[in-house]
C-alpha positions in Angstrom: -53.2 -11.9 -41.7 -49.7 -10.9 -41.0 -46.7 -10.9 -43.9 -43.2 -10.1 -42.4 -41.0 -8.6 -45.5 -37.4 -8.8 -45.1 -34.9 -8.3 -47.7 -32.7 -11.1 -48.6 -29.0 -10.4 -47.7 -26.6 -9.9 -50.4 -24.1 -12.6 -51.5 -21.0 -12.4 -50.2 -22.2 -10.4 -46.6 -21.5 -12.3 -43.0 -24.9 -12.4 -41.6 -24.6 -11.7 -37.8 -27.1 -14.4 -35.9 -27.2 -12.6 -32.6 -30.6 -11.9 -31.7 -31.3 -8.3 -32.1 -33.7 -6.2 -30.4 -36.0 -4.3 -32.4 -35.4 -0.1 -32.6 -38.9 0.6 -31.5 -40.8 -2.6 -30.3 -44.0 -1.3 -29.3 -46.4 1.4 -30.8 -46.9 4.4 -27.7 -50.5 2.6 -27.5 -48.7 -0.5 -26.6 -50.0 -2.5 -29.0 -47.5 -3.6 -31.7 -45.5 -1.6 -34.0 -45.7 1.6 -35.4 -48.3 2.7 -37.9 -47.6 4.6 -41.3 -50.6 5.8 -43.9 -50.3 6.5 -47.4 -53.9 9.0 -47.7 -51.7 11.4 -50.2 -50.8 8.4 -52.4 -47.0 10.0 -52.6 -45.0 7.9 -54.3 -42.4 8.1 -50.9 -42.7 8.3 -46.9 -39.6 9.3 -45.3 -39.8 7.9 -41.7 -37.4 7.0 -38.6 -37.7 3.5 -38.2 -36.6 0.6 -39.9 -39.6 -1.8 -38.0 -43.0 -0.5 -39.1 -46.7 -1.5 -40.4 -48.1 0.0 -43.4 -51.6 0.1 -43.2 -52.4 1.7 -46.9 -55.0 4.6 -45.9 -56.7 5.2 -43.7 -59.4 3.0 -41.8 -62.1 2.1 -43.2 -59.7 2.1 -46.7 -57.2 0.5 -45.0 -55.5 -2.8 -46.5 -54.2 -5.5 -44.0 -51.6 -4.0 -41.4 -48.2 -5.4 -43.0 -45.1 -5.5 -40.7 -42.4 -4.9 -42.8 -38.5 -5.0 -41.6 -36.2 -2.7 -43.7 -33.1 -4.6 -42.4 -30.6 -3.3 -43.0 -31.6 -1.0 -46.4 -32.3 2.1 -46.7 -36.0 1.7 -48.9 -38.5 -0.7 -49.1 -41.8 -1.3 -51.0 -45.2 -2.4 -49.6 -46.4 -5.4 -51.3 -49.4 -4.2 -50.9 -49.7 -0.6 -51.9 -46.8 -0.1 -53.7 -45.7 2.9 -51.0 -42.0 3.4 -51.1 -40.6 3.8 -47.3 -37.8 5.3 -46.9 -35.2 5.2 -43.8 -34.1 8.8 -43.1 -31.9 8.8 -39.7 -32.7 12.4 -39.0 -36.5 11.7 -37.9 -37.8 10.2 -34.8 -39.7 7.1 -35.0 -42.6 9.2 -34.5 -41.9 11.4 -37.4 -42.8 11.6 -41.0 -42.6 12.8 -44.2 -45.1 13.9 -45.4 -45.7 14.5 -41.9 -49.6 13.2 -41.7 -48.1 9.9 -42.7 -47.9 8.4 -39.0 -51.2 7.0 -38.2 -52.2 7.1 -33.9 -54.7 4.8 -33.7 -57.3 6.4 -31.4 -59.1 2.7 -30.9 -56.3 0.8 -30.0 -55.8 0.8 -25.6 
Protein backbone atom coordinates (compact mmCIF):
# COMPACT_ATOMS: atom_id res chain seq x y z
CA UNK A 1 0.00 0.00 0.00
CA UNK A 2 1.38 3.28 -1.12
CA UNK A 3 0.02 6.92 0.28
CA UNK A 4 1.62 9.89 -1.73
CA UNK A 5 1.46 13.08 0.86
CA UNK A 6 1.65 16.30 -0.71
CA UNK A 7 0.87 19.52 0.86
CA UNK A 8 -1.98 21.52 -0.51
CA UNK A 9 -0.71 24.87 -2.11
CA UNK A 10 -1.49 27.96 -0.43
CA UNK A 11 -4.34 30.36 -1.67
CA UNK A 12 -3.33 32.91 -3.66
CA UNK A 13 0.18 31.01 -5.20
CA UNK A 14 0.43 30.33 -9.17
CA UNK A 15 0.91 26.67 -9.29
CA UNK A 16 3.43 25.92 -12.09
CA UNK A 17 2.05 22.65 -14.13
CA UNK A 18 5.24 21.80 -15.87
CA UNK A 19 6.15 18.41 -15.20
CA UNK A 20 9.02 18.32 -12.86
CA UNK A 21 11.63 15.85 -12.43
CA UNK A 22 12.07 14.49 -9.11
CA UNK A 23 15.61 15.66 -7.07
CA UNK A 24 16.63 12.13 -6.45
CA UNK A 25 14.38 9.49 -8.47
CA UNK A 26 15.85 6.39 -7.60
CA UNK A 27 17.31 4.86 -4.27
CA UNK A 28 21.47 3.85 -5.08
CA UNK A 29 19.80 0.23 -4.97
CA UNK A 30 17.73 1.25 -7.89
CA UNK A 31 14.72 0.47 -6.55
CA UNK A 32 12.56 3.47 -5.65
CA UNK A 33 13.15 6.32 -3.46
CA UNK A 34 15.14 6.89 -0.69
CA UNK A 35 14.65 5.37 2.75
CA UNK A 36 14.60 7.28 6.15
CA UNK A 37 14.18 5.40 9.88
CA UNK A 38 12.99 6.80 12.94
CA UNK A 39 14.82 3.79 15.58
CA UNK A 40 15.63 6.83 18.05
CA UNK A 41 12.03 8.00 18.10
CA UNK A 42 13.43 11.87 17.76
CA UNK A 43 10.85 13.95 17.46
CA UNK A 44 12.87 15.45 14.04
CA UNK A 45 15.13 14.07 11.03
CA UNK A 46 16.91 16.60 9.19
CA UNK A 47 17.59 15.22 5.68
CA UNK A 48 18.50 16.38 1.94
CA UNK A 49 15.71 15.58 -0.01
CA UNK A 50 12.37 16.78 -0.44
CA UNK A 51 11.17 13.09 -2.25
CA UNK A 52 11.57 10.32 0.47
CA UNK A 53 9.83 7.13 2.16
CA UNK A 54 9.52 6.81 5.77
CA UNK A 55 9.60 3.45 6.78
CA UNK A 56 9.01 4.00 10.80
CA UNK A 57 11.90 1.61 12.32
CA UNK A 58 13.44 -0.58 11.30
CA UNK A 59 12.44 -3.97 9.58
CA UNK A 60 10.79 -6.20 11.10
CA UNK A 61 9.15 -2.88 13.12
CA UNK A 62 8.73 -1.23 10.24
CA UNK A 63 5.25 0.37 9.18
CA UNK A 64 4.28 0.57 5.39
CA UNK A 65 7.03 2.45 3.26
CA UNK A 66 5.12 5.97 2.79
CA UNK A 67 6.38 8.22 -0.10
CA UNK A 68 5.89 11.40 1.03
CA UNK A 69 6.63 14.70 -1.27
CA UNK A 70 7.62 17.81 0.85
CA UNK A 71 6.87 20.18 -2.16
CA UNK A 72 7.77 22.91 -1.79
CA UNK A 73 7.92 23.21 2.43
CA UNK A 74 10.42 23.02 4.43
CA UNK A 75 8.74 20.18 7.15
CA UNK A 76 6.49 17.50 6.92
CA UNK A 77 4.85 14.93 9.18
CA UNK A 78 4.48 11.12 8.61
CA UNK A 79 0.96 10.13 8.83
CA UNK A 80 2.03 7.28 10.13
CA UNK A 81 4.56 7.77 12.82
CA UNK A 82 4.25 11.11 13.53
CA UNK A 83 8.26 11.70 12.53
CA UNK A 84 8.83 15.33 11.70
CA UNK A 85 11.14 15.61 8.38
CA UNK A 86 12.75 18.32 7.91
CA UNK A 87 14.42 19.81 4.59
CA UNK A 88 17.92 21.08 5.47
CA UNK A 89 19.76 22.18 2.03
CA UNK A 90 23.10 21.68 3.49
CA UNK A 91 22.97 17.66 3.47
CA UNK A 92 23.20 15.32 0.69
CA UNK A 93 20.40 13.20 -0.14
CA UNK A 94 22.29 10.56 1.48
CA UNK A 95 22.64 12.42 4.64
CA UNK A 96 20.93 12.63 7.91
CA UNK A 97 20.37 13.86 11.02
CA UNK A 98 20.59 12.07 13.35
CA UNK A 99 22.85 10.52 10.97
CA UNK A 100 21.71 6.58 11.45
CA UNK A 101 18.40 7.84 10.10
CA UNK A 102 19.01 6.79 6.30
CA UNK A 103 18.09 3.26 6.09
CA UNK A 104 20.30 1.10 2.98
CA UNK A 105 18.30 -1.68 2.44
CA UNK A 106 20.77 -4.61 2.23
CA UNK A 107 17.82 -6.90 0.55
CA UNK A 108 16.76 -4.81 -2.07
CA UNK A 109 19.03 -5.57 -5.71
Amino acid sequence: MIIEINPAPSRGRQIDQTPRQSQWPESMSGTGYLKFRNDRGVPEIRIGVREFKCIGESPPQDHPHIYINMGEADMILCPYCGTRFRFDSRLTPLDADPPDSYFADQNAA
